[in-house]
N, C-alpha and C positions, 0 to 999 in steps of 0.2 A: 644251581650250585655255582658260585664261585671259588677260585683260587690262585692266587698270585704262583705264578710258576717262573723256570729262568732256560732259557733257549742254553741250553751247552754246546758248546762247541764238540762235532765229531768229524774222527775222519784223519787224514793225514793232509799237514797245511801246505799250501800251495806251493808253488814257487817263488810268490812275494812275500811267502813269511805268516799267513794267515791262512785261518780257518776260512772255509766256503759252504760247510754243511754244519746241524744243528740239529742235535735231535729235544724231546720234549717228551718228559714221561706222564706218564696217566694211570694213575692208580685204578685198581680193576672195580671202587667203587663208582668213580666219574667216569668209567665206560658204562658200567649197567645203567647210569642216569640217564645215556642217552643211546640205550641200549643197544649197545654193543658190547662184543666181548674181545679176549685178547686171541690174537690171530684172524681176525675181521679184515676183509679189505675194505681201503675206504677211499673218496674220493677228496682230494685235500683241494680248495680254493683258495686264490689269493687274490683278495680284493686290497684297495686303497685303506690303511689301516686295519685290515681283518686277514686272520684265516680260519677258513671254516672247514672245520671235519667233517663229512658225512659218510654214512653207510652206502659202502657200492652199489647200490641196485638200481640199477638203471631205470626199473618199473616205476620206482617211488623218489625218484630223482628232484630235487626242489629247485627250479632252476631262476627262483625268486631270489634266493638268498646273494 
C-alpha cells in the first residue's frame, strides 16, 4: 500500500520563528496492513532518505532495514 501523505507541522515554534516537530497521520487501515493498531509502540528509524516505522518488540527487531 501506498500513499502520498504531508509531514505537518506540530508543536509550538521555536525561538527562530519555525516549526521543529511533525507529526504524520495513519489511517487505522495502513496500521492493520502492517499490523499494528492505534496505541502500539513503535520503534521510528531514520535513515538517509527513509523512515521506518516498526512494531517495538524487541524479539522480532529487523535490524536489516
Amino acid at each position: 500500500m501506498v500513499r502520498k501523505k504531508t509531514l505537518s507541522p506540530s508543536g509550538a515554534k521555536g525561538e527562530d520563528g519555525e516549526y521543529h516537530n511533525v507529526h504524520l497521520n495513519l489511517h487505522e487501515d495502513e496500521l492493520a496492513v502492517a499490523g499494528l493498531d492505534i496505541g502500539d509502540e513503535v520503534f521510528v528509524r531514520v535513515r538517509e532518505d527513509k523512515i521506518i516505522i516498526q512494531k517495538a518488540n524487541p524479539d522480532e527487531l529487523d535490524h536489516d532495514l
